[in-house]
N, C-alpha and C positions, 0 to 999 in steps of 0.2 A: 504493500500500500504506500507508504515511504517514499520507493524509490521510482513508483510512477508518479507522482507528486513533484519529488526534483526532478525528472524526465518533461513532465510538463511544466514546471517553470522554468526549464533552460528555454524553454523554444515560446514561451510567452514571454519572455524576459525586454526584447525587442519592443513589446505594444507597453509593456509593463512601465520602460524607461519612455517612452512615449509619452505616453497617460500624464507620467508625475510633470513632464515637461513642461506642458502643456495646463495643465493643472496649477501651475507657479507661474507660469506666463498670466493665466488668467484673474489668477491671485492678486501677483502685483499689481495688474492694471485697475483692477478693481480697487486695490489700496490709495494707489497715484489719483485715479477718479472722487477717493473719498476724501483723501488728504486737500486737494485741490475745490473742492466742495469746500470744506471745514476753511482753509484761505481765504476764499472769496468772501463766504458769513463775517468772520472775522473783519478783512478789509472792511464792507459794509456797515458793522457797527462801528467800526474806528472814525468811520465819513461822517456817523449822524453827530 
């Protein structure tokens, strides 16, 4: 059972490293979008 298990993650390993890539790609941007958000409020209150 074991050793079709690491059988099968050597050969997903591929989409595996993909996935997380991608997955932090999306992360960040998502972060940078909310950082940049939170900025702008900020500016804003500092104008009134």
């Amino acid at each position: 059972m074991i050793k079709t298990q690491q059988n099968n993650f050597k050969t997903d390993i591929g989409d595996e490293e993909e996935f997380w890539i991608n997955y932090c790609k999306t992360r960040l941007k998502r972060m940078e979008q909310f950082v940049h958000s939170q900025n702008f409020q900020i500016q804003l209150k500092l104008k009134k």
